[in-house]
C-alpha positions as CSV (number, residue, x, y, z in Angstrom):
1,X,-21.4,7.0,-12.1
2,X,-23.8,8.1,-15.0
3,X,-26.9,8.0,-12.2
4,X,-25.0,10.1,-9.4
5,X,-24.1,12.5,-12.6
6,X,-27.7,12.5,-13.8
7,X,-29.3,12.9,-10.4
8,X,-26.6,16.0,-9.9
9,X,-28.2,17.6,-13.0
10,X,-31.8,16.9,-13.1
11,X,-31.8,18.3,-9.2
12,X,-30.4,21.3,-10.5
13,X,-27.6,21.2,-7.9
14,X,-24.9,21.3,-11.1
15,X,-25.1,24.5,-12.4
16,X,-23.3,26.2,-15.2
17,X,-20.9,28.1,-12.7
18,X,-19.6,24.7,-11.7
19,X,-17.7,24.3,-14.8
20,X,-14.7,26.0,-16.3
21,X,-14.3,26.7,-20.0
22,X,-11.2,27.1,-20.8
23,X,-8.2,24.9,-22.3
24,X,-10.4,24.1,-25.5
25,X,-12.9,22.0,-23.1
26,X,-15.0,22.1,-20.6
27,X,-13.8,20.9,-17.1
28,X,-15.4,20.9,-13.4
29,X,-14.0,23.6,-11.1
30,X,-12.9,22.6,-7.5
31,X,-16.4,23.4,-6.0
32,X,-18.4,21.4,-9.1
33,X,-15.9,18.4,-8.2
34,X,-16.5,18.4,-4.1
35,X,-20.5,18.2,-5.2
36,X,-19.9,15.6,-7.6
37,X,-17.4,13.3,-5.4
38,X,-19.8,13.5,-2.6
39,X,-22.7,12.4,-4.9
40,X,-20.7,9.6,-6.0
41,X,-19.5,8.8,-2.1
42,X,-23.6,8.9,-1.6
43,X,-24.2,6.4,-4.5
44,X,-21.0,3.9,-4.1
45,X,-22.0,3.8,0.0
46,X,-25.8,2.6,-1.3
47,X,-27.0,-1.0,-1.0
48,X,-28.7,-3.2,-3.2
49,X,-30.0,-7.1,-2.6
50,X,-27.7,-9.3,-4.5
51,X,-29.5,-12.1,-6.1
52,X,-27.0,-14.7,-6.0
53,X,-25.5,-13.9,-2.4
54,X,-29.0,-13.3,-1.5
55,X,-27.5,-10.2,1.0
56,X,-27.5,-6.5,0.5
57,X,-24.4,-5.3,-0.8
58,X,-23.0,-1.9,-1.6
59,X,-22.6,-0.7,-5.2
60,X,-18.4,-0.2,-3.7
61,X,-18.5,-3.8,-2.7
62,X,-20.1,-4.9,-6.2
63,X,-17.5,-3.3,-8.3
64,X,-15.1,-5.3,-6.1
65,X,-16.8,-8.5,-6.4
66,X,-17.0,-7.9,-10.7
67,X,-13.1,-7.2,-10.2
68,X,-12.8,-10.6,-8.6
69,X,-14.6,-12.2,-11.1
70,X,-12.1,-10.4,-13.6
71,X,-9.2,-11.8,-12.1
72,X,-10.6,-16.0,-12.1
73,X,-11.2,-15.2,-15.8
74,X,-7.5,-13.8,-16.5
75,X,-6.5,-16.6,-14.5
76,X,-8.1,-19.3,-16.5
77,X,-10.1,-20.2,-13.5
78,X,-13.7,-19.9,-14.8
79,X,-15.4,-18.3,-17.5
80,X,-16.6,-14.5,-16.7
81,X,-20.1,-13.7,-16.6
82,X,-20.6,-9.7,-16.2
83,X,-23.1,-8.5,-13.5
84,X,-26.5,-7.6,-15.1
85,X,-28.7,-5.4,-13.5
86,X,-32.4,-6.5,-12.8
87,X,-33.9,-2.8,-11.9
C-alpha cells in the first residue's frame, strides 16, 4: 500500500484538491479515493517471482498465501515465518 501511495504522490497525480479538511483531519474526497483504489487495483494485480514456489505470483495472491500461513500457526500446525522481501 505505502508504494501505490508513494508512487500517487511523487507523480504528482495526488494533489492537494484531493483531500478534504474538515472534521479536525484530513480525509480523501471521492475523486482522491477512485485515483488511489485504482493505483492500489494496479499494484495488488502486479506479479512478482516467488522464490520458494519458484512462479510469479501477484502481490493479491501473496497476501493470501501470508494469511494461510497465519492460520497453520493459529492452528498449531507449524511455526510462522513472515514473507521477507528480497528487492
Amino acid at each position: 500500500m505505502d508504494r501505490a501511495i508513494f508512487r500517487l504522490i511523487n507523480t504528482g497525480q495526488l494533489k492537494p484538491e484531493h483531500f478534504d479538511r474538515s472534521l479536525d483531519g484530513c480525509y480523501l474526497n471521492e475523486p482522491g479515493k477512485k485515483l488511489f483504489l485504482a493505483a492500489l487495483e494496479e499494484r495488488l494485480g502486479t506479479t512478482i517471482k516467488h522464490r520458494r514456489l519458484d512462479r510469479h505470483v501477484s502481490y493479491r495472491h501473496l497476501i493470501r498465501l501470508e494469511c494461510y500461513k497465519l492460520i497453520r500457526h493459529l492452528t498449531g500446525v507449524e511455526t510462522y515465518r513472515a514473507f521477507r522481501a528480497w528487492w
